[in-house]
ZAROSE-951986 format. One line per 8 residues: number of its first residue (from 1); their letters; for each residue x, y, z of N, C-alpha, C. Coordinates in steps of 0.05 Angstrom, whole numbers, plus 32768, in hexadecimal, padded with zeros to 4 digits. Example, Ala and Ser with C-alpha at 12.3 -4.5 7.8 and 13.67 -1.06 7.14 Angstrom:
REM residues 2
1> AS> 8108,7F8E,809C,80F6,7FA6,809C,8108,7FBE,809C; 8101,7FD3,808E,8111,7FEB,808F,8102,8001,809D
REM end
This chain:
REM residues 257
1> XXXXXXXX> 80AD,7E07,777C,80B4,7E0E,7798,809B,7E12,77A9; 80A2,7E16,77C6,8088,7E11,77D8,807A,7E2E,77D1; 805C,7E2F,77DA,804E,7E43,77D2,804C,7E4F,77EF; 8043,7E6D,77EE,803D,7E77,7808,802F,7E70,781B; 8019,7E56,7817,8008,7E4C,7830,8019,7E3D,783D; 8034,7E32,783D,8040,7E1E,784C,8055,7E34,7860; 8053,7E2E,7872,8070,7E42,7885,8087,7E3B,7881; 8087,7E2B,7871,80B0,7E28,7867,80B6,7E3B,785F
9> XXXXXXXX> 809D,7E4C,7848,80AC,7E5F,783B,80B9,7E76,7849; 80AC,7E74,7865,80B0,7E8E,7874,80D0,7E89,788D; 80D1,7E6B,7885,80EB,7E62,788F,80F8,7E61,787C; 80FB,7E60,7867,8111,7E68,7857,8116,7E84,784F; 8103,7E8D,7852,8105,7EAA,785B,8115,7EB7,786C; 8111,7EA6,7883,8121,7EB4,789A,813C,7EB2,78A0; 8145,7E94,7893,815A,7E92,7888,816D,7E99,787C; 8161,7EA0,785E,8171,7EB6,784F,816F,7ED2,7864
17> XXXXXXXX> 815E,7ED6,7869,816B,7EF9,787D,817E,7EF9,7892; 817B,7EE4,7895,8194,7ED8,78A9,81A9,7EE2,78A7; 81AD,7ECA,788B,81CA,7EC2,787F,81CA,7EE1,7877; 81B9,7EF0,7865,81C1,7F0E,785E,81CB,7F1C,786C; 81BC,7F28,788F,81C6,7F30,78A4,81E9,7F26,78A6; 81F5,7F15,78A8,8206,7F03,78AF,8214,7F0A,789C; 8216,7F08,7887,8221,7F10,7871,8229,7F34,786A; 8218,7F49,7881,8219,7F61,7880,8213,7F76,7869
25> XXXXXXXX> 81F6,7F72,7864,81F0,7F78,7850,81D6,7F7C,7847; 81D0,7F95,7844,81B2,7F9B,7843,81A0,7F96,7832; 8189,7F98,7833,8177,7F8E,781C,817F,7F97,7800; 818B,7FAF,7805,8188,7FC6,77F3,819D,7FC1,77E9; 81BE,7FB6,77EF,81D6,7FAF,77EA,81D3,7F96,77D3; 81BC,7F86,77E6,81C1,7F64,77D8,81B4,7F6C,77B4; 8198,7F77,77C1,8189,7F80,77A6,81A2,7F86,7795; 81AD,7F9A,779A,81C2,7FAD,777D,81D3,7F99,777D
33> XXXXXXXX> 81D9,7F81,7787,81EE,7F67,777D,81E3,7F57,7769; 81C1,7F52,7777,81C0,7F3D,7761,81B1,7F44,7742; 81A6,7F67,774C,819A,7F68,772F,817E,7F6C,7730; 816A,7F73,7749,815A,7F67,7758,8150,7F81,7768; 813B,7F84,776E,812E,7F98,777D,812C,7F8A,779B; 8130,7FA3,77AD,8133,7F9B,77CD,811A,7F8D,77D5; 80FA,7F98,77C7,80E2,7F8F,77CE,80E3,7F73,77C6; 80EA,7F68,77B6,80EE,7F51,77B2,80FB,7F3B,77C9
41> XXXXXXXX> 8113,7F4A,77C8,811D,7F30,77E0,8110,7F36,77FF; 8104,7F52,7803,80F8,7F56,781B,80DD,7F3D,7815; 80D3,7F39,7808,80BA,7F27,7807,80C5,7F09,7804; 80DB,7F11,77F6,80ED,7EE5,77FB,80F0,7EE9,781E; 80FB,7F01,782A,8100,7EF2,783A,80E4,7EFA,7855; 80DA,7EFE,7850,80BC,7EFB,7864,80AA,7EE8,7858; 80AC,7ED5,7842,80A8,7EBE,783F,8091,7ECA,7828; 8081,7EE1,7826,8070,7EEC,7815,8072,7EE4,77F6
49> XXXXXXXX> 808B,7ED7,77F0,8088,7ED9,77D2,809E,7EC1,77DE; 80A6,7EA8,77CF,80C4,7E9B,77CE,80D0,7E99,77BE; 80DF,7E91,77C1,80FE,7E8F,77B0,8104,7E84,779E; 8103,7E87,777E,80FE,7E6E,7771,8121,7E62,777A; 8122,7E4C,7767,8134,7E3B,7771,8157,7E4D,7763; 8156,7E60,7750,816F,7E6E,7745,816F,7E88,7758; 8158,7E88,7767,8165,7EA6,777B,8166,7E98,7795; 815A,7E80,779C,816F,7E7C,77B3,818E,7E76,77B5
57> XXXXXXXX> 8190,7E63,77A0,81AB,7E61,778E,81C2,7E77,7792; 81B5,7E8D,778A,81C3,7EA8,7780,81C2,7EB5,7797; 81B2,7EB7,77B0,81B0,7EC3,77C8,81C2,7EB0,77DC; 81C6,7E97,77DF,81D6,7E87,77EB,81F6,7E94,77E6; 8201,7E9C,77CB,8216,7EA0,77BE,8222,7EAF,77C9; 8212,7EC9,77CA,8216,7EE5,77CC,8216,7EEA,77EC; 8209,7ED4,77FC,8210,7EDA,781C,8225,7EC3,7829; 822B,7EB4,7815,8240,7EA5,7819,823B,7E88,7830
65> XXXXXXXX> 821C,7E7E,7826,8218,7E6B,7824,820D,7E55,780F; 821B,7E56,7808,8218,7E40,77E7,820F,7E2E,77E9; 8215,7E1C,77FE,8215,7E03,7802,81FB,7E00,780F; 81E5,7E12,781B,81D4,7E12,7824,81B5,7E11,781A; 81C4,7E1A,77F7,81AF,7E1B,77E4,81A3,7DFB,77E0; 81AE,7DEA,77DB,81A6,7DD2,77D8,818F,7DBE,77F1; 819B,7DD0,780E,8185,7DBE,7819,8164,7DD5,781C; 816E,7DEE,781C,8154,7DFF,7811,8147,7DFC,77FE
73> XXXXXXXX> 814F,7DF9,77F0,8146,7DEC,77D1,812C,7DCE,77DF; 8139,7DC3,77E6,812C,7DA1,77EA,8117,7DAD,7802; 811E,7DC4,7812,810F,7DC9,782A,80F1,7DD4,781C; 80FB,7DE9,7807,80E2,7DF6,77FC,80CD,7DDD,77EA; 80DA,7DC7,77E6,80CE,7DB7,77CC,80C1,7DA7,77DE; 80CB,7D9F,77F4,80B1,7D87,7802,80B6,7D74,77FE; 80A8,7D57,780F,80A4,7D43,7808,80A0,7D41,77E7; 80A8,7D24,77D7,80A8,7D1D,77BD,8085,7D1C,77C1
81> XXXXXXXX> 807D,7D22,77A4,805D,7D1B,779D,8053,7D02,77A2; 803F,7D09,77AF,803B,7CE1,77B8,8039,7CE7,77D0; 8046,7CF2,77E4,8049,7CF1,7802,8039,7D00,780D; 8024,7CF9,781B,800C,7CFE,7824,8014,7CFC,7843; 8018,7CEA,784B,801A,7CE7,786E,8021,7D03,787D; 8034,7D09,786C,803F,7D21,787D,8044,7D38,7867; 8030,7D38,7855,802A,7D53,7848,802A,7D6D,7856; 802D,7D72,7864,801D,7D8D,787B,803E,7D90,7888
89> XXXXXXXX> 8056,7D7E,7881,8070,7D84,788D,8085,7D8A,787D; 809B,7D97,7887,80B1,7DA0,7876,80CD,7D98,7883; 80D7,7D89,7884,80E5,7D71,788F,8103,7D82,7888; 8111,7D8D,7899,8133,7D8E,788F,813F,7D7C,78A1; 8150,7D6C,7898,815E,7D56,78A7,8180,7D56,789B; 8184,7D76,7885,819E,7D6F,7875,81A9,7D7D,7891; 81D0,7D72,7884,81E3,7D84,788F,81D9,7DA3,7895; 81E1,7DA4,78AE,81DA,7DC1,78B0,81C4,7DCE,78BE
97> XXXXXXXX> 81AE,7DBD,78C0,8195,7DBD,78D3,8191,7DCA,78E3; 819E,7DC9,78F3,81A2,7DDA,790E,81A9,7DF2,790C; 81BE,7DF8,78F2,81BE,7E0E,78F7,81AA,7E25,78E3; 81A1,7E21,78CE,8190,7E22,78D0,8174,7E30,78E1; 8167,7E18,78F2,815A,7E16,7906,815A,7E2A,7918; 8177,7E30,7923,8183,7E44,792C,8179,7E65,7921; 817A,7E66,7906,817E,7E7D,78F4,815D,7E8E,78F7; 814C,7E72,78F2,8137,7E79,78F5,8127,7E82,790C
105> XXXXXXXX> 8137,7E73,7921,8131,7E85,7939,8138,7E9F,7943; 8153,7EAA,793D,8160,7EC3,7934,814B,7ED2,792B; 813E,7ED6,7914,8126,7EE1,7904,810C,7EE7,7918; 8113,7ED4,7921,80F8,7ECD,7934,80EF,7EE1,7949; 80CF,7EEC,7940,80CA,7F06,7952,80C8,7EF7,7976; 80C1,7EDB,7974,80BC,7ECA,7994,80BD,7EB2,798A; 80C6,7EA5,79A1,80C6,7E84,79A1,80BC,7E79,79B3; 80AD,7E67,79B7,8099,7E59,79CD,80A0,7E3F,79C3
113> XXXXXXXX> 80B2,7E37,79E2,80B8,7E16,79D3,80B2,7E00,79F8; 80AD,7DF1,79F6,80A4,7DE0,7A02,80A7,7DBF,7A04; 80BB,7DB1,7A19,80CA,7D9B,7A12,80BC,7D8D,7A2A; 80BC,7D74,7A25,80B8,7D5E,7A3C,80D1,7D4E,7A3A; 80E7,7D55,7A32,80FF,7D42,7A33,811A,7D46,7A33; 811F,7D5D,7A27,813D,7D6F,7A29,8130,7D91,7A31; 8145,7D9A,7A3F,8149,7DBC,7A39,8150,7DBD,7A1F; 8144,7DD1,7A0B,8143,7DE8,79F5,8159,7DEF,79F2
121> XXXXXXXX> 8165,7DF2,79D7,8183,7DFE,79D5,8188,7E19,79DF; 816F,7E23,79DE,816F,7E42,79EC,8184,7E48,7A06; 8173,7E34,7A15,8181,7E2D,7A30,8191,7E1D,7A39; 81A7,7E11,7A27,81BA,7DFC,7A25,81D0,7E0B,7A38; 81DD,7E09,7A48,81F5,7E0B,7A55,820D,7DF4,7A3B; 8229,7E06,7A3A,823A,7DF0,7A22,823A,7DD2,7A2B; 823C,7DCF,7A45,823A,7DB3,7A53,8223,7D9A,7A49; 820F,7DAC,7A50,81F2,7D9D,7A4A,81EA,7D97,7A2A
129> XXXXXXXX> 81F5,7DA9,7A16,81F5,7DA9,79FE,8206,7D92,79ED; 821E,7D93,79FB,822E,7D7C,79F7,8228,7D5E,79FE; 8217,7D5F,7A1A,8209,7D44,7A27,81F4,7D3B,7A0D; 81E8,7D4C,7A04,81D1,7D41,79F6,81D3,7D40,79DB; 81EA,7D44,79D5,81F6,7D49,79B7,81E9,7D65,79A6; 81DD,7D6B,79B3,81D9,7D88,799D,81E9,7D8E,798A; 81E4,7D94,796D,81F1,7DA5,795C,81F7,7DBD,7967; 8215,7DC1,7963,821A,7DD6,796A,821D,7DEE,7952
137> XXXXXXXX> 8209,7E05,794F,8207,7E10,793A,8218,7E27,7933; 8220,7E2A,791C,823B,7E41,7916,822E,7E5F,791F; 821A,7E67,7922,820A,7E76,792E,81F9,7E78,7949; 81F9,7E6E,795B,81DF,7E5E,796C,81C6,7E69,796D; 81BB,7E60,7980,819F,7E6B,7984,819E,7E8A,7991; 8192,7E97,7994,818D,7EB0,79A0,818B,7EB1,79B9; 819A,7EB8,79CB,8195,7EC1,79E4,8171,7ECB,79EA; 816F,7EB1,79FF,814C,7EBB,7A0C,814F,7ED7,7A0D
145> XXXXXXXX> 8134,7EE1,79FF,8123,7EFB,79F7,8108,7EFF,7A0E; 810C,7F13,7A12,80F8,7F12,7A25,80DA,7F0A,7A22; 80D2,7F0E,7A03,80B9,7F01,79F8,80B6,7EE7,79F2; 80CC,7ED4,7A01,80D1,7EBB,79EF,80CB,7EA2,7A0E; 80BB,7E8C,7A07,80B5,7E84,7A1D,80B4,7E6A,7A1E; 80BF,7E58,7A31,80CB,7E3F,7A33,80BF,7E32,7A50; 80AE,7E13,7A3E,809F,7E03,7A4D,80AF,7DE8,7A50; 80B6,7DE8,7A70,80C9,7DC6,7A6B,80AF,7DB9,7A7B
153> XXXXXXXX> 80AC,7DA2,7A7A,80AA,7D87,7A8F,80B8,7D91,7AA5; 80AF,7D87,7ABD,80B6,7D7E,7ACB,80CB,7D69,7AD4; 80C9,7D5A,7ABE,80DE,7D3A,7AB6,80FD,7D47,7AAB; 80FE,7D59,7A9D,810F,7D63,7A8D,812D,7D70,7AA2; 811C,7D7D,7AB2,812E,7D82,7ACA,8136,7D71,7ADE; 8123,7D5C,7AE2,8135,7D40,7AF0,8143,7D35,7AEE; 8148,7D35,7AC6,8152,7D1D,7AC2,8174,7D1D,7AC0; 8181,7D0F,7ABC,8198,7D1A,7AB0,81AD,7D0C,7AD2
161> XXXXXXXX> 81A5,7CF9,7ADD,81B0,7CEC,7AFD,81C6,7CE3,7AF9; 81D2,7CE0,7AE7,81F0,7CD1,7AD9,81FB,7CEA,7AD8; 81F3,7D05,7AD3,8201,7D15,7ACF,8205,7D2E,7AE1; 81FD,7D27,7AFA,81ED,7D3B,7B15,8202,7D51,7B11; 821D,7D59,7B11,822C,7D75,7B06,821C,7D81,7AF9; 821B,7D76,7ADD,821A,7D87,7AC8,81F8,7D8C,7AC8; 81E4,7D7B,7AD3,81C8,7D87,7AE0,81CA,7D99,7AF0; 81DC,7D9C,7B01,81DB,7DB9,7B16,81EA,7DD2,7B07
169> XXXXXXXX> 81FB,7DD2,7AFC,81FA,7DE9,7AE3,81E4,7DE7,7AD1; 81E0,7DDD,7AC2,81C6,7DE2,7AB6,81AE,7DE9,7AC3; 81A3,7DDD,7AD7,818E,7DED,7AF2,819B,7E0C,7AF6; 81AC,7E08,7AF6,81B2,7E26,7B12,81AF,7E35,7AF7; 81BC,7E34,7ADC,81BF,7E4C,7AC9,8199,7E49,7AC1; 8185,7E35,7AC9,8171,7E3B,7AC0,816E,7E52,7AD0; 816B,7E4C,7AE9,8163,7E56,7B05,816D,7E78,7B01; 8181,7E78,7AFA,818D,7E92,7AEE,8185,7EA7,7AD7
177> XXXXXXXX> 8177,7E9C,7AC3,816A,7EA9,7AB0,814C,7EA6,7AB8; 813F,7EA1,7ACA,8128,7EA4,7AD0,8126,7EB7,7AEB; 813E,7EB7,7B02,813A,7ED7,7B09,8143,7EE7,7AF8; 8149,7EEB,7AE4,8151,7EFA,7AD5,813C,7F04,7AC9; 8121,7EF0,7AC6,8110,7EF7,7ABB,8102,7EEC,7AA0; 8116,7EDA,7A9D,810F,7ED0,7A82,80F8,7EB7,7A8A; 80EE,7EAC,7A6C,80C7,7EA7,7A7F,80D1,7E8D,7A76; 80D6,7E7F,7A8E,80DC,7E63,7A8E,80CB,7E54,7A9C
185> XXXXXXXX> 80B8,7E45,7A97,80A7,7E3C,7AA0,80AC,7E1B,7AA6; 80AC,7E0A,7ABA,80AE,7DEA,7ABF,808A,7DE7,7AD0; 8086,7DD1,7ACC,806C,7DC6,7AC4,8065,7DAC,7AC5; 8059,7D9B,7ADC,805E,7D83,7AE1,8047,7D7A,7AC6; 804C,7D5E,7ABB,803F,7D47,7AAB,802E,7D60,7A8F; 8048,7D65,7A8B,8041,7D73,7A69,802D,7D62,7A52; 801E,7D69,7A43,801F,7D59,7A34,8016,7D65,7A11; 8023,7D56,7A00,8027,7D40,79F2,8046,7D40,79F7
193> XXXXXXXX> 8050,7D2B,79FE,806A,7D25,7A03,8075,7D2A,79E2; 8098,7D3C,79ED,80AB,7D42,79D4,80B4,7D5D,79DB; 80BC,7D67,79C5,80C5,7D86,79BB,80BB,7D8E,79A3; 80B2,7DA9,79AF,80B1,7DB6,7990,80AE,7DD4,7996; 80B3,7DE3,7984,80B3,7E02,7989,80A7,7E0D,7975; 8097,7E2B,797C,808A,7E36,7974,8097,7E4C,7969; 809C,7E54,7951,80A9,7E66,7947,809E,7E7F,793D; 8098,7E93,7940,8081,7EA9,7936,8095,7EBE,7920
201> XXXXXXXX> 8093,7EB6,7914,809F,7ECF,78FD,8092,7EE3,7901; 8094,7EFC,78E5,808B,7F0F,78DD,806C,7F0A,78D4; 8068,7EF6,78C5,804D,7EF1,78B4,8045,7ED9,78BB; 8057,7EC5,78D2,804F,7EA8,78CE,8057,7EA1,78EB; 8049,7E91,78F1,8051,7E79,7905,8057,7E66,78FE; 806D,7E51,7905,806D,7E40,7901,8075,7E2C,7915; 8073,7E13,7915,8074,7DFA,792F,8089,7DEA,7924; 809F,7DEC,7932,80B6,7DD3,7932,80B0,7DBE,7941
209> XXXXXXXX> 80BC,7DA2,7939,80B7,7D93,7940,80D6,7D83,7943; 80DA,7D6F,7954,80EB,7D55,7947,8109,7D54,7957; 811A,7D4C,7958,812F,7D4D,796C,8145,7D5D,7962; 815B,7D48,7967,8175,7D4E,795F,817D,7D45,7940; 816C,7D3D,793D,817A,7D2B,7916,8166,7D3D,78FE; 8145,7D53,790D,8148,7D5B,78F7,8133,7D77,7904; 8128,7D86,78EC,8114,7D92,78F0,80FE,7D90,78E3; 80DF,7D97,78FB,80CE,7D8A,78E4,80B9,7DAD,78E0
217> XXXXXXXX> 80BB,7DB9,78C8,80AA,7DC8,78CC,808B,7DCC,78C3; 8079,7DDA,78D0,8062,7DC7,78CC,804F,7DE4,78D6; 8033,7DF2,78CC,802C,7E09,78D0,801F,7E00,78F1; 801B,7E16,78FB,8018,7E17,7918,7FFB,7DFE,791F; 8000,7DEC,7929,7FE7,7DDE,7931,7FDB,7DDC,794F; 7FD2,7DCB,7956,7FBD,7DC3,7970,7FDE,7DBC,7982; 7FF5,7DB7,7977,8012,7DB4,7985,8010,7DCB,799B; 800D,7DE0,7989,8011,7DFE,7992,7FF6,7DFF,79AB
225> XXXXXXXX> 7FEE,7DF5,79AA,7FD1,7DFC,79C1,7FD8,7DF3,79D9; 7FE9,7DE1,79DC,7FF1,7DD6,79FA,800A,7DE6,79FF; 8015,7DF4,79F8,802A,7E10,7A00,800C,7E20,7A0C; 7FFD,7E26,79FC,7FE5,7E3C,7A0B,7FDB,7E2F,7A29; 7FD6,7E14,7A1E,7FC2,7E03,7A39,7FE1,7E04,7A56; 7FF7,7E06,7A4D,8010,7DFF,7A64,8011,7E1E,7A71; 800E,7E39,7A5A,8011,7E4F,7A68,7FF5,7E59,7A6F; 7FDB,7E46,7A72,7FCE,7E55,7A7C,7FC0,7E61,7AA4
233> XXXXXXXX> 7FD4,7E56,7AA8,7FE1,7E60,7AD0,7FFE,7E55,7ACA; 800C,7E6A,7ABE,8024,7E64,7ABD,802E,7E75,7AD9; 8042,7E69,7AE7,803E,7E69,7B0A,805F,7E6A,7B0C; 806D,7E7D,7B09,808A,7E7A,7B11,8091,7E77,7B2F; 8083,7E7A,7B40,808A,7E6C,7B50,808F,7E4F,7B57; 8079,7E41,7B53,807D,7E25,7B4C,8091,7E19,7B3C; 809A,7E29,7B24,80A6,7E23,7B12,80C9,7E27,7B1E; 80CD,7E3D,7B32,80EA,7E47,7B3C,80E5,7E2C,7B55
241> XXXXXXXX> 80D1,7E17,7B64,80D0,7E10,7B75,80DD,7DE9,7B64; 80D5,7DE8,7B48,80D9,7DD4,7B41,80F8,7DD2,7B39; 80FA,7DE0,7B2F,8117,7DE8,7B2D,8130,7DE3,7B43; 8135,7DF0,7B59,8139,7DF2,7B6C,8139,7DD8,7B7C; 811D,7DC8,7B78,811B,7DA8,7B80,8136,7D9F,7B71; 812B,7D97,7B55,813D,7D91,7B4C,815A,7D90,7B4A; 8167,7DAF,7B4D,817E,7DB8,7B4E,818C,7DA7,7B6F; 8173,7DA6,7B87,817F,7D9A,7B9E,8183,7D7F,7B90
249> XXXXXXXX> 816E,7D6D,7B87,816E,7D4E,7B7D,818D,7D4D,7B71; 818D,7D56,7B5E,81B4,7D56,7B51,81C3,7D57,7B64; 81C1,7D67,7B7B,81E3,7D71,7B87,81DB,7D60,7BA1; 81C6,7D59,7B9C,81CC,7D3C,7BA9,81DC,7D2C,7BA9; 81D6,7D23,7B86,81E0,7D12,7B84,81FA,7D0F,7B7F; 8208,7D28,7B77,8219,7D32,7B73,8229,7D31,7B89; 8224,7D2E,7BA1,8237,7D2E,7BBA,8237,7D12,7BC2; 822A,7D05,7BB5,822A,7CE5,7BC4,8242,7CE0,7BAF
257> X> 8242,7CE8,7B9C,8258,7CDC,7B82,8275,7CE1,7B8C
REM end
């Protein structure tokens, strides 16, 4: 199984406390089920120690996800020996991904995520989520946290002219959680073009990568440095002024239709 230098362990970590939470059931409860001291699974699940492959098994069981052991299992083991290209990644692409993905952000003390091409599930209105096919997860994502901070393009908010409705709900509910306060930042000619989010656990950071078909996890790199370089004059005014463009650009077009 993976060793503590890789951040999977601390995503499968966060996982199981998830599914435990969810399951209603304290450290101290699961311990006296399986036979097992609480310090133990407190260190499976902060990634400090992992799971061999019969206690995730047996921890899947007991929170009444079974079926989830098998792609944790393949998540903790990695690329097959031999695979060098993308040694440094931890690839989940099974059934279930998203939610998942989801779980780990739940855990998650902040998230810093940053797109040049879609809005973040964070900030999905059900309309917009459905346009882009999102997994829709048996749990979702967490309602924006006030420590949690989101970098679009500029492009991201334009796009979407086939669909000028469902862009002016999605604008206005941005427009809405940012007087609200939440740190939504837009940002003309981002770069490195994509998505990926920054996930900060308890003991780990880690950097998502990759779309809708999978997740790539991978320890915090030079990815993570252009979230720093985008918030460094991060300018909500500008940002409520791009918005607002945009939101007019839609109901434009929206009235010519």
């Amino acid at each position: 199984m993976t060793g503590t230098g890789h951040p999977v362990a601390h995503v499968i970590g966060a996982i199981l406390g998830d599914a435990r939470q969810h399951a209603r059931l304290t450290l101290g409860e699961a311990a006296r089920r399986l036979g097992t001291h609480a310090e133990r699974l407190g260190h499976i699940e902060s990634g400090r120690h992992p799971a061999t492959s019969a206690e995730l098994r047996r921890l899947c069981r007991l929170y009444g996800v079974a079926d989830e052991a098998p792609a944790l299992h393949r998540l903790a083991e990695g690329p097959p020996a031999g695979t060098h290209s993308r040694a440094a990644h931890r690839i989940d692409r099974e059934k279930g991904f998203a939610d998942r993905l989801a779980a780990v952000a739940r855990q998650c003390i902040r998230v810093r995520w940053m797109s040049t091409h879609l809005v973040p599930p964070p900030l999905h209105t059900p309309a917009y989520a459905a346009a882009v096919h999102q997994p829709s997860p048996t749990r979702p994502w967490p309602e924006l946290r006030g420590q949690d901070v989101i970098v679009l393009d500029e492009s991201v908010v334009r796009r979407g002219s086939a669909t000028p409705a469902l862009m002016c709900e999605q604008i206005s509910h941005l427009l809405t959680l940012q007087h609200q306060g939440a740190q939504i930042h837009v940002v003309p000619d981002l770069f490195p073009p994509g998505s990926y989010a920054e996930l900060t656990l308890d003991s780990a950071v880690t950097v998502v990568t990759g779309g809708f078909a999978d997740a790539v996890y991978q320890a915090t790199t030079a990815l993570a440095t252009h979230i720093d370089h985008a918030l460094d004059q991060p300018d909500t005014d500008r940002s409520r002024r791009l918005l607002t463009e945009a939101y007019a650009h839609h109901h434009s077009l929206r009235e010519i239709r």
